[in-house]
Rosetta silent file (secondary structure, phi, psi, omega in degrees, C-alpha in Angstrom):
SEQUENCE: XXXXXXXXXXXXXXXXXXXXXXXXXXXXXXXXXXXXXXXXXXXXXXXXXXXXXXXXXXXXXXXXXXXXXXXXXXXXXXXXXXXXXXXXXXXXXXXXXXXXXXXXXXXXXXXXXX
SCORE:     score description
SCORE:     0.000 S_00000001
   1 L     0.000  130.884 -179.882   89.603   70.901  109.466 S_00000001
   2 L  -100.792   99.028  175.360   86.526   72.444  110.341 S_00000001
   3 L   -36.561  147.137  178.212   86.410   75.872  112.249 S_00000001
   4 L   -37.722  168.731  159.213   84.463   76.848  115.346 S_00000001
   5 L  -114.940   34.322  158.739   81.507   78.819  113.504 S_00000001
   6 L   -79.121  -49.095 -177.002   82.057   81.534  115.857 S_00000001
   7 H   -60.884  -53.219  172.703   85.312   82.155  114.530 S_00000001
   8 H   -74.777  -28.808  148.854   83.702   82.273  110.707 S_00000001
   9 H   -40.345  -43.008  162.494   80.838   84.152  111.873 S_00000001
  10 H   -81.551  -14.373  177.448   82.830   87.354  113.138 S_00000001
  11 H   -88.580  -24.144 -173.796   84.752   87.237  110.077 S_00000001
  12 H   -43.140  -35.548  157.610   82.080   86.469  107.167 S_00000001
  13 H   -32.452  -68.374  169.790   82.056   90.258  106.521 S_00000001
  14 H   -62.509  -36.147  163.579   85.254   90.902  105.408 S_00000001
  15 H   -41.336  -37.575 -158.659   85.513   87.868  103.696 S_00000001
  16 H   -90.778  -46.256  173.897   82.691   88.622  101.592 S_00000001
  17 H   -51.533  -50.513 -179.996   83.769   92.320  101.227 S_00000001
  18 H   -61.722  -36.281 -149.099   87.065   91.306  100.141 S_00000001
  19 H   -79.686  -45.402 -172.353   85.983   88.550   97.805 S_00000001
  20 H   -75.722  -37.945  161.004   83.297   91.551   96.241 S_00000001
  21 H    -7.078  -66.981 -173.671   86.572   93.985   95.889 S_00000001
  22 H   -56.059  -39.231 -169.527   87.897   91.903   92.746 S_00000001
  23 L   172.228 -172.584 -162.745   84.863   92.471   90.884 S_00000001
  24 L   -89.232 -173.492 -164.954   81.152   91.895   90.940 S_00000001
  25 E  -162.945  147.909  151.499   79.707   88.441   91.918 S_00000001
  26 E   -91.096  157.387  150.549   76.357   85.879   92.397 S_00000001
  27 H    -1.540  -87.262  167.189   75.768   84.220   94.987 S_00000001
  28 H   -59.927  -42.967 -175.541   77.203   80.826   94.218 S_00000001
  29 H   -63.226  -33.308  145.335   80.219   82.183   92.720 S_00000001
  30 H   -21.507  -55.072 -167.689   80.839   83.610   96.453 S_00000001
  31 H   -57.602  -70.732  174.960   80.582   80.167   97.908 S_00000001
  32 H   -69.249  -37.227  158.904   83.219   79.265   95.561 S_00000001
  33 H   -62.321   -5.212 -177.564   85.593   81.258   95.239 S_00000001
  34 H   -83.028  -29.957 -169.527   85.604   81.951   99.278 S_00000001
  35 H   -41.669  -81.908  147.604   86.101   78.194   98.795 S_00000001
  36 H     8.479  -85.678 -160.570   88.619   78.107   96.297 S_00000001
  37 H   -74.250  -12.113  175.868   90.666   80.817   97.750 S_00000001
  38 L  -105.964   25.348  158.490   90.986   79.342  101.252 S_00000001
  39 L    75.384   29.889 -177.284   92.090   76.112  100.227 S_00000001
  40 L    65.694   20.315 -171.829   88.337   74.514  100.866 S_00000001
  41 L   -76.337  -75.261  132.028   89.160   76.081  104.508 S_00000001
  42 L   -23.243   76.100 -150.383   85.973   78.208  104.231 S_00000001
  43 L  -103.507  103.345 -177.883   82.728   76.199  103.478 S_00000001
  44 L  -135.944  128.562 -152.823   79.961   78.552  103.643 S_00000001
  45 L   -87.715  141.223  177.006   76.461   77.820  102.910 S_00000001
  46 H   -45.523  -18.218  171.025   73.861   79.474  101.234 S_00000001
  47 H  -108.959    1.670  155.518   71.911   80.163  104.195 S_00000001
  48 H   -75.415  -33.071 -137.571   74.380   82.151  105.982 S_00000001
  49 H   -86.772   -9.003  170.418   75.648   83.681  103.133 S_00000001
  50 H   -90.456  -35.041  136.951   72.606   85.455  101.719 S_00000001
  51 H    -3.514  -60.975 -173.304   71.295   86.922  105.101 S_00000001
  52 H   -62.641  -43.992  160.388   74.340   88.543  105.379 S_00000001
  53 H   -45.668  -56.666  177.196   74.088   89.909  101.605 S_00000001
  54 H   -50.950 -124.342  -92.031   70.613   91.345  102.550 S_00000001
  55 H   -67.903  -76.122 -161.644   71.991   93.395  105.495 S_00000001
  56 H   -39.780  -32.815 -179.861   74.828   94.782  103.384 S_00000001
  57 H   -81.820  -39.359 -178.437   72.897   95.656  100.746 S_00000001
  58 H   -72.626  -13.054  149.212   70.165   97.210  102.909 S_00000001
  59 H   -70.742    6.862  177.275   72.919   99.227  104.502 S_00000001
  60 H    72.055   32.017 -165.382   73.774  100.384  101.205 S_00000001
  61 L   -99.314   21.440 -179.736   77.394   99.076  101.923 S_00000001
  62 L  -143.165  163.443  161.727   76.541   96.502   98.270 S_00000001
  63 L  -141.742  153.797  162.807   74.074   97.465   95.213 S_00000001
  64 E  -113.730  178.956 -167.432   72.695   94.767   93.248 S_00000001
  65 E   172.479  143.770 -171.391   71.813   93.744   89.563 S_00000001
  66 E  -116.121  163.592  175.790   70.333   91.105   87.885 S_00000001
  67 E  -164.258  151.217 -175.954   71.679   89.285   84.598 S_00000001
  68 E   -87.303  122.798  174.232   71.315   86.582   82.298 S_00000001
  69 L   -51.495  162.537 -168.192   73.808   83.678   82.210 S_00000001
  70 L   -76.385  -12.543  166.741   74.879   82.645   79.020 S_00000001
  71 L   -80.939  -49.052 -159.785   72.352   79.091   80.218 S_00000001
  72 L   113.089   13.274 -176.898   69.407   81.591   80.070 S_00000001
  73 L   -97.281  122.820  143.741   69.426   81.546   84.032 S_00000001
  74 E   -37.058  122.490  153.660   69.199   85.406   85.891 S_00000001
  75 E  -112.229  166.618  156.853   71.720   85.598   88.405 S_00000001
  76 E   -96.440  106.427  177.023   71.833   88.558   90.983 S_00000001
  77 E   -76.968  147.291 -169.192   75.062   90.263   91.186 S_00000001
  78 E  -137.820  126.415  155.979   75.974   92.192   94.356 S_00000001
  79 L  -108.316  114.759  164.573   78.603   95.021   93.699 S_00000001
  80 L    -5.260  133.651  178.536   81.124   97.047   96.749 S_00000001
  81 L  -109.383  154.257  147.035   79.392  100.308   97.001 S_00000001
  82 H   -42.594  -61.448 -178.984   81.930  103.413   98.074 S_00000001
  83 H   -51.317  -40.894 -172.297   79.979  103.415  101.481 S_00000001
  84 H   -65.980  -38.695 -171.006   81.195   99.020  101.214 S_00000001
  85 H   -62.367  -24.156  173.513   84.324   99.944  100.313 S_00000001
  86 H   -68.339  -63.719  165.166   84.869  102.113  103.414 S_00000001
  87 H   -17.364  -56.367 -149.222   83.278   99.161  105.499 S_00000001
  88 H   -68.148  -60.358  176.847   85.981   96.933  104.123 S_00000001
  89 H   -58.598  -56.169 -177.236   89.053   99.190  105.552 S_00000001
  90 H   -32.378  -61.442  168.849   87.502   99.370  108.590 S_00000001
  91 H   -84.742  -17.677  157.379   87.380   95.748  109.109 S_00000001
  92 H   -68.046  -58.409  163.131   90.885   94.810  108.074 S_00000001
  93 H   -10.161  -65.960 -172.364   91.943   97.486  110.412 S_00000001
  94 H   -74.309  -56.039  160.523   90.342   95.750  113.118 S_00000001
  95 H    -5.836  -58.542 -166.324   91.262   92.613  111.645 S_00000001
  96 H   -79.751  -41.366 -151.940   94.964   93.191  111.620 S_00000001
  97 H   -85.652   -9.179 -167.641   94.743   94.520  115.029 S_00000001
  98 H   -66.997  -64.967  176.620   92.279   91.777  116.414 S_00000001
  99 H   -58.195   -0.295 -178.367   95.285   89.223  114.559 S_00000001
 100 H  -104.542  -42.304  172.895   98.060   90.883  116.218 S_00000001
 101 H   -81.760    7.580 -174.304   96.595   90.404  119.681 S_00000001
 102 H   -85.176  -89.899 -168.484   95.670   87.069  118.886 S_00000001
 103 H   -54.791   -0.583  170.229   99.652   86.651  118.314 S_00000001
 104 H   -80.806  -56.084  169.334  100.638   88.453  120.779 S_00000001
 105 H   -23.981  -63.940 -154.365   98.632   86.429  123.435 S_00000001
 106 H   -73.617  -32.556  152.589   99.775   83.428  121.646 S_00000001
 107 H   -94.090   14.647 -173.972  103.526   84.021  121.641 S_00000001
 108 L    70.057   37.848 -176.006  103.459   85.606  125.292 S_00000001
 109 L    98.050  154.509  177.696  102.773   89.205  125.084 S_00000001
 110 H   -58.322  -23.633 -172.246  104.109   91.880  122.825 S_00000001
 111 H   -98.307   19.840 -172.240  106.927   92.386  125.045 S_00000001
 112 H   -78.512  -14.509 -157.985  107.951   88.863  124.700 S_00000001
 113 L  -112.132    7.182  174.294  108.963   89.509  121.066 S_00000001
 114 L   -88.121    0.000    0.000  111.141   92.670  121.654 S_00000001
């Protein structure tokens, strides 16, 4: 099933934030593992997903670093800054509360469920 790309567009932040939590990351290895972890739910292409990298990093909420692969290729690594890490709680915050009013809507109001 493919989502609206509205719907992965307000979320591609956190996603990315989260996924950069575990440890440091390239590029591709983003793609896949967002893949991966959402059950191939989450396709997201190289020309969203570096655009987005740029901003983060030029807000300082990422730092980067380059290294060689053990093929003899550089990759560029993007690691969660403090300032990212801060980002990140922010948006599950709103997240959870965004998803709660989703289900509330969705089940008939909050007071439907006392």
């Amino acid at each position: 099933m493919k989502f609206d790309k509205g719907l992965m567009a307000g979320s591609s932040t956190l996603l990315l934030l989260t996924l950069l939590e575990s440890g440091d990351m390239y590029g591709y290895q983003m793609i896949e593992e967002l893949s991966r972890r959402s059950n191939d739910a989450f396709q997201m292409q190289e020309g969203t997903l570096y655009p987005i990298l740029h901003a983060l990093e030029k807000e300082k909420y990422l730092s980067s670093y380059r290294q060689l692969a053990p093929s003899g290729r550089e990759r560029k690594y993007y690691k969660l800054t403090r300032r990212g890490r801060e980002l990140l709680a922010d948006k599950r915050t709103e997240w959870e509360k965004f998803h709660r009013g989703v289900n509330d809507v969705l089940r008939g109001g909050a007071d439907a469920l006392a």
